[in-house]
C-alpha positions in Angstrom: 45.7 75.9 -106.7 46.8 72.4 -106.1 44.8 70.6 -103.6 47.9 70.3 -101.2 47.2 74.2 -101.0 43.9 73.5 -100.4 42.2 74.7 -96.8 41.7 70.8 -96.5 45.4 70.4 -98.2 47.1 72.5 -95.3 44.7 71.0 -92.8 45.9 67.7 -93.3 49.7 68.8 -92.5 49.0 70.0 -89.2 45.8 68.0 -87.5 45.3 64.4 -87.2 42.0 64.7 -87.3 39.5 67.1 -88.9 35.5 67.8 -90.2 33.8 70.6 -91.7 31.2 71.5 -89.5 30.0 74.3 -92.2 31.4 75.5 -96.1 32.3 78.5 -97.8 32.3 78.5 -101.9 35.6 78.4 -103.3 35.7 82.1 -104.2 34.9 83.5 -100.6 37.2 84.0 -97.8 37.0 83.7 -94.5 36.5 82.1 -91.2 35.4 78.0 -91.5 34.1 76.3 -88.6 35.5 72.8 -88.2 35.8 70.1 -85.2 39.3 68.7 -84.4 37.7 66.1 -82.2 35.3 63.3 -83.5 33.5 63.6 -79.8 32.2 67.7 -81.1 31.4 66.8 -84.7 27.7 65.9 -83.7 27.0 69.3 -81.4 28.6 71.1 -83.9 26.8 70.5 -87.1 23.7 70.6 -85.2 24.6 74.3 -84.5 25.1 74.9 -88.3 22.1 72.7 -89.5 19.7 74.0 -87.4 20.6 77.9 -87.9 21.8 78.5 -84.8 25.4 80.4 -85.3 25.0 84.0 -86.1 27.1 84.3 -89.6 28.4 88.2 -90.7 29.8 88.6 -94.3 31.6 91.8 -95.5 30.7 91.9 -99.0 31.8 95.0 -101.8 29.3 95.5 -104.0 28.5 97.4 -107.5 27.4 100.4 -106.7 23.5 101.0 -106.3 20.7 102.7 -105.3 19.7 100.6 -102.2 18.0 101.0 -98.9 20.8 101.7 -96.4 19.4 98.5 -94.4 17.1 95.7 -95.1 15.8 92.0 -94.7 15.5 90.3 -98.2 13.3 87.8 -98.5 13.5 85.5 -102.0 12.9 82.1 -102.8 15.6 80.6 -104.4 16.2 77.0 -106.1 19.7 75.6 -107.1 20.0 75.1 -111.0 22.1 72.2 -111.5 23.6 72.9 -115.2 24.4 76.9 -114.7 25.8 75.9 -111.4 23.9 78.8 -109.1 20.9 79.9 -107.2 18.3 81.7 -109.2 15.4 83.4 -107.8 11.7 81.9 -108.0 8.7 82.5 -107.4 7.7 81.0 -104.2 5.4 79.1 -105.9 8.3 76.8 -107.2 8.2 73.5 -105.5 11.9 73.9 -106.0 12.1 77.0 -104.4 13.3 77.3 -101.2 13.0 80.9 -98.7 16.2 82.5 -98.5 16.9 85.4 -96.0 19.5 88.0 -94.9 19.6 91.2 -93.2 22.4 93.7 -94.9 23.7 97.3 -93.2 25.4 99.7 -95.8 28.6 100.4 -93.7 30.1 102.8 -96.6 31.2 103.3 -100.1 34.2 102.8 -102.0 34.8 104.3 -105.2 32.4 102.7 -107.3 31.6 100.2 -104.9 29.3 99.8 -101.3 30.7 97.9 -98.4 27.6 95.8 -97.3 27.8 94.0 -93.3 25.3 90.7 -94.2 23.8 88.5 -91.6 22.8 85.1 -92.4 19.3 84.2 -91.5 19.1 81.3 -93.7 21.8 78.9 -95.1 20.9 78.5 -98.7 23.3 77.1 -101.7 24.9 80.9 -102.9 22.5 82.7 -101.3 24.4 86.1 -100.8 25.7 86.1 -104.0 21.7 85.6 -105.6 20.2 88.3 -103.4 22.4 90.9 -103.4 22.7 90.4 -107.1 18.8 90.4 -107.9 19.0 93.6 -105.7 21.0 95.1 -108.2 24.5 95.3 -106.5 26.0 92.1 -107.1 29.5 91.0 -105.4 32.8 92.7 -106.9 34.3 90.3 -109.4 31.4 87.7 -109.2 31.1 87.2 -112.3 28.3 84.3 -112.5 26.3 86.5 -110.6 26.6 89.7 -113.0 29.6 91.4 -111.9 31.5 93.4 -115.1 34.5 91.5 -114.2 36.4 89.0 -112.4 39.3 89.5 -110.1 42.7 88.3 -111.5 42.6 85.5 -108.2 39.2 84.2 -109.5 38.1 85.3 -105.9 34.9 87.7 -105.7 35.0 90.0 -102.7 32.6 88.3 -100.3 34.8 87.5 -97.0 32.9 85.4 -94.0 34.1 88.0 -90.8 32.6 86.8 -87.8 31.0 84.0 -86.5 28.9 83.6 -82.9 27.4 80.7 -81.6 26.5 79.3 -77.7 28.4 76.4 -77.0 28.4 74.2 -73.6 27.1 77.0 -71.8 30.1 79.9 -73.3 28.8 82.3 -76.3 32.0 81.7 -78.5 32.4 84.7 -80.5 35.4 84.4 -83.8 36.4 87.2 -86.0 39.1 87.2 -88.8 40.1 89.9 -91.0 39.9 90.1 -95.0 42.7 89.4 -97.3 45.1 92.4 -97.5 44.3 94.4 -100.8 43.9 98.1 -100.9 39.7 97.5 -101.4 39.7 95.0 -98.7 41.7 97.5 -96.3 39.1 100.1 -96.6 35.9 98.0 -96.5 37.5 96.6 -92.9 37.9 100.4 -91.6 34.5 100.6 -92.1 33.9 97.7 -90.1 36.0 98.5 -87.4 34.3 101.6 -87.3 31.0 100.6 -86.7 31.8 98.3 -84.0 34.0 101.0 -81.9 
């Protein structure tokens, strides 16, 4: 895509002013958290530097043989020339702890539809988990996926995003892109939170 249909791109047509308060990588989708006000950007990153906003991925993974829930715990370091996260021993001075908490919601096909929680914010850190778990992302290829999706995306979508706020719990949720694999994984979703 060109960079005038970039997120930042579009963003720059409709608001005067704008910041980042937190990143997705290029191939995910999903909700971004960003201040439209200079006077927020400050109380905003501090929410997202210091861990503080509760972050759920729904993410469609090989198929595997994994606990239906867990915590995974892995120290991770950020390889500069292969461009990703690879997992260390903790003993790396490098490595830094990476956490998530995953709940199987259902299967696909050939595929599981994993709910993730963020517990720590770490440079690809879903992707490098859930692949050294054996059930890396559909289509993520870097991270040992068969194959890529024809948009270069991998199915990893950022869902829902919580954080208090100025005394209000501000709660955002935002469906996937529409595919047929993206419709079913969300009817799981929708499911579990009926």
């Amino acid at each position: 895509t060109s960079s005038a249909d970039s997120v930042e791109g579009i963003l720059k047509k409709k608001l005067d002013y704008f910041h980042f308060c937190q990143r997705l990588d290029t191939p995910v989708s999903g909700l971004l958290c960003l201040a439209t006000q200079q006077n927020s950007v400050a109380d905003l990153n501090a929410i997202f530097q210091q861990n503080i906003a509760v972050k759920h991925y729904l993410a469609i993974c090989r198929k595997a043989d994994i606990p239906t829930s867990a915590t995974l715990e892995n120290y991770l370091f950020r390889d500069g020339k292969a461009r990703k996260a690879r997992v260390a021993s903790k003993d790396n001075p490098k490595a830094k702890l990476a956490r998530l908490e995953y709940t199987l919601l259902g299967e696909l096909d050939h595929y599981l539809v994993l709910n993730v929680a963020l517990l720590t914010g770490r440079f690809h850190q879903i992707r490098a988990q859930l692949s050294h778990l054996g059930s890396p992302i559909q289509g993520d290829v870097k991270y040992g996926a068969k194959r890529g999706n024809k948009d270069r995306s991998i199915s990893l979508h950022a869902h829902r995003l919580s954080f208090d706020w100025k005394g209000k719990t501000h709660v955002f949720k935002a469906r996937p892109p529409r595919s047929s694999k993206w419709d079913a994984a969300w009817s799981l979703v929708k499911q579990e939170t009926e």
